[in-house]
C-alpha positions, 0 to 999 in steps of 0.5 A: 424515546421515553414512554409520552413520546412512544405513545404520540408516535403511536397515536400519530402513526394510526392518525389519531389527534394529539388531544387523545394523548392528553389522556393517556398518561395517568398523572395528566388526567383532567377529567374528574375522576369516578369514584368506585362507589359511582362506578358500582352504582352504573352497573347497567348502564350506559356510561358514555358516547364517543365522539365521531372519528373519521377512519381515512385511507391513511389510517387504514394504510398505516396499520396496514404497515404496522401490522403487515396486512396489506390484502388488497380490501384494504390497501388498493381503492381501485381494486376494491372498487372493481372486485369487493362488493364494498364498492372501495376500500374498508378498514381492518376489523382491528383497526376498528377494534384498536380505537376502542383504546383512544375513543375510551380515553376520549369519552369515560372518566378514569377511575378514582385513584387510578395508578394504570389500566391494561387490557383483560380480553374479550369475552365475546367479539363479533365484527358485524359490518365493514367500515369504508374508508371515509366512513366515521365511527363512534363506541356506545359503553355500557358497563356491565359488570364490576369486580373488586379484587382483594389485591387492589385491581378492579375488573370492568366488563364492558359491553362496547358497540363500534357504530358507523355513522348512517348505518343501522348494523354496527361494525362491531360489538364485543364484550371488554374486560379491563383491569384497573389498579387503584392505589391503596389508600392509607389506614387510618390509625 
């Protein structure tokens, strides 16, 4: 299995549609690119909405397998109905976290020169509300801050807020570092 067919095993297993993977790979992107001056002058700003995504029981029992979770909040609709006060099934918190990958694909533009991008971390992550099965989320991006690295690598703070549709609490917010490496252009002579 090459590295396309890993990534749409991955985006079938978690229900995630195949148009996320048009994005995925770096060469393929058709959106056009921000360039770093661009992406310097949003420091602040909000720079983009995802689309909705439902998160469905097949979703949740998917990871469920993938991750080895299976407490029943998440994998037993009529248990959680009798003894959580969710009134059902919820998501995992990481469920929820891990999309943040797919609705980033879906909703910002890459970064000018872009050779790839890898996760940095988290400086803050808070889960604030569940999400019940059925229940459909977006990301609201805000690009807090933005470093350039002598060594080709741009590091974007993001401040991500995971919204539940119909409800005034988010399930999540966090604080989202990335690493971009951009490649070098040539010097002029």
């Amino acid at each position: 299995m090459d590295g396309r067919q890993s990534v749409q095993h991955g985006l079938t297993l978690f229900g995630m549609k195949p148009l996320a993977l048009r994005t995925v790979e770096m060469e393929d992107i058709s959106v056009e690119p921000i360039s770093l001056d661009e992406l310097l002058a949003s420091v602040g700003k909000e720079i983009g909405v995802s689309p909705w995504r439902v998160v469905s029981q097949q979703m949740i029992d998917q990871f469920a397998e993938a991750t080895d979770d299976h407490q029943f909040i998440h994998c037993d609709p009529e248990r959680a109905k009798r003894e959580t006060p969710f009134g059902g099934t919820i998501a995992h918190g990481f469920l929820s976290l891990s999309l943040l990958s797919a609705m980033t694909f879906e909703t910002m533009r890459p970064l000018e020169n872009c050779k790839m991008g890898v996760n940095y971390g988290f400086e803050s992550l808070r889960f604030l509300a569940p999400v019940k099965t059925g229940s459909r989320i977006r990301t609201r991006f805000v690009l807090a801050d933005v470093k350039v690295r002598p060594s080709g690598w741009v590091q974007t703070a993001l401040g991500v807020t995971i919204e539940i549709e119909g409800s005034k609490k988010p399930a999540l917010t966090a604080r989202w570092l990335t690493l971009t490496l951009i490649k070098r252009q040539p010097e002029a002579a």
